[in-house]
N, C-alpha and C positions, 0 to 999 in steps of 0.2 A: 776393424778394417775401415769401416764407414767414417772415422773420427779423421783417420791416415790420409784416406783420399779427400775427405773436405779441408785439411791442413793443406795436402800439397794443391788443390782447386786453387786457395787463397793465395798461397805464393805465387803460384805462376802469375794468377791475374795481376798482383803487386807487381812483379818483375814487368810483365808488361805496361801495364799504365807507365810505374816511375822510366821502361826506358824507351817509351814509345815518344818520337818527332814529334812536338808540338804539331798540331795542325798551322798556327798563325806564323810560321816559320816561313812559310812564302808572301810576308807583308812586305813593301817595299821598307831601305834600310831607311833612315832617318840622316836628310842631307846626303840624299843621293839620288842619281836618276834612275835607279833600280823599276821604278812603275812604266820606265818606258823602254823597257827591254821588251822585244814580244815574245808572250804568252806560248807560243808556238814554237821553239826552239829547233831551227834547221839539224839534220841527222847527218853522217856522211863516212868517209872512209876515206882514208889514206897510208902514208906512208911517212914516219919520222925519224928522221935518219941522226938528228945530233941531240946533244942535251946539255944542258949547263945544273950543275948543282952546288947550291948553298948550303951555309950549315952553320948556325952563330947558338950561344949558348946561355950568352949573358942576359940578362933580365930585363926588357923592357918594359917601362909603365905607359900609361895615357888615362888622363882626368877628365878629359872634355869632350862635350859631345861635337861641339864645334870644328875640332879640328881632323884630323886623318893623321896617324905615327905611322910611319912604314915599321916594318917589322922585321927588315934586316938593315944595317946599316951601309952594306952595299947596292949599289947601284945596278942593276943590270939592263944591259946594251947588246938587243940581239942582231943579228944581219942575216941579211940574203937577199939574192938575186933574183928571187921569181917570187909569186904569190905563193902564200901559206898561210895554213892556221898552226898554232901552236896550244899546248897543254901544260898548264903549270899545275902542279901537284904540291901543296902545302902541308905538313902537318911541324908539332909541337904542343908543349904544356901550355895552359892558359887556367886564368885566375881572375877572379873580381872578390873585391874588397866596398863596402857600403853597405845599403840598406838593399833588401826584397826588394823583388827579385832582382837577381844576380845577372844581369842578360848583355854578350858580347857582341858587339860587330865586326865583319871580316869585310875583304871588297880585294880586288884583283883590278889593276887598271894598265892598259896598256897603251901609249901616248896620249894619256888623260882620258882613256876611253872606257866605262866602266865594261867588265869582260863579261862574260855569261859564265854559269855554274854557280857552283856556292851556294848555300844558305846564308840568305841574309844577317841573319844572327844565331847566337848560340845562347842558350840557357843552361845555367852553370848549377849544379845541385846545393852544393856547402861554398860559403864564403872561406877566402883563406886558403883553399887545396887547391893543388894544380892539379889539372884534369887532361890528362892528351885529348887529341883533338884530330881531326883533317878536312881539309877542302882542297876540293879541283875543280878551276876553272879553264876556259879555251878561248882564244880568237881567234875565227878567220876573215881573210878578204884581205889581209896584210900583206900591203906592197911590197916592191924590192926595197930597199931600202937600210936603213936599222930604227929600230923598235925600242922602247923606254919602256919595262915591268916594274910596276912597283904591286907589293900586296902590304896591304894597310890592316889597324885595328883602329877601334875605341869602344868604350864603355858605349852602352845603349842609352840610357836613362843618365841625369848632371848628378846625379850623387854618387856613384860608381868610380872607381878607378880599375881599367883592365889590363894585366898583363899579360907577358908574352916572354919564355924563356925556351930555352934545349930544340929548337927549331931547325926544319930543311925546309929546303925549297930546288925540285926536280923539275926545269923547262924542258919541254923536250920540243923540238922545232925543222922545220923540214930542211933547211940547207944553212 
């Protein structure tokens, strides 16, 4: 009995370590202004009433730490009439290929604006597997107007190449 329950002690504790959040996951991303989002992220409530959804399948790559891939090949242009904040909701498979450690970037931008939410990066366990994945980000204070979404990837580290296949992407937005 004694043998039983120090077997299963050990598993759980594994299960948790391997699937426990990095703590350094809230570093700012690399080539971005992520350190000057504040710290203090406003709370609130509302109401949203529309939504646009994507949904693409084909495989994208990105090599460089330098640059930002969007991760659909559509464009999306929101509109409305009065202030809003909105909520995009991203998931999909992702993969990295190179050397240790295997570690992704995401980012949400909305008229060049980096968004709030997200995890700066993702740390991937095995090279080679695709792993689903999700992130949601929000903007508020968003004029009347229309609005430019793009949600981006790249490799974390210059030896990496990160992909991105079988993906949505859910706005949802007040008018």
């Amino acid at each position: 009995m004694k043998k039983r329950l120090l077997v299963g002690v050990i598993l759980l504790s594994c299960f948790i370590i391997f699937t426990s959040y990095p703590a350094s996951a809230q570093e700012a991303v690399a080539g971005d202004s992520a350190a000057a989002v504040p710290q203090a992220l406003s709370t609130g409530s509302g109401v949203l009433h529309k939504a646009i959804f994507l949904s693409e399948s084909a495989q994208k790559a990105n090599n460089s730490i330098n640059d930002w891939i969007n991760a659909f090949n559509t464009e999306v242009t929101l509109g409305g009439a009065g202030d809003q904040c909105i909520e995009m909701r991203y998931s999909g498979e992702v993969k990295m290929t190179g050397f240790f450690p295997w570690r992704m970037q995401f980012r949400a931008v909305v008229d060049g604006v980096l968004a709030k939410g997200g995890a700066p990066f993702l740390d991937l366990i095995d090279p080679e597997i695709y792993t689903s994945t999700a992130f949601n980000w929000w903007a508020c204070g968003l004029t009347p107007g229309t609005h430019t979404v793009k949600i981006q990837f790249g490799p974390y580290f210059e030896d990496g190449t990160s992909y991105v296949r079988n993906r949505t992407l859910t706005i949802a937005y007040g008018e």
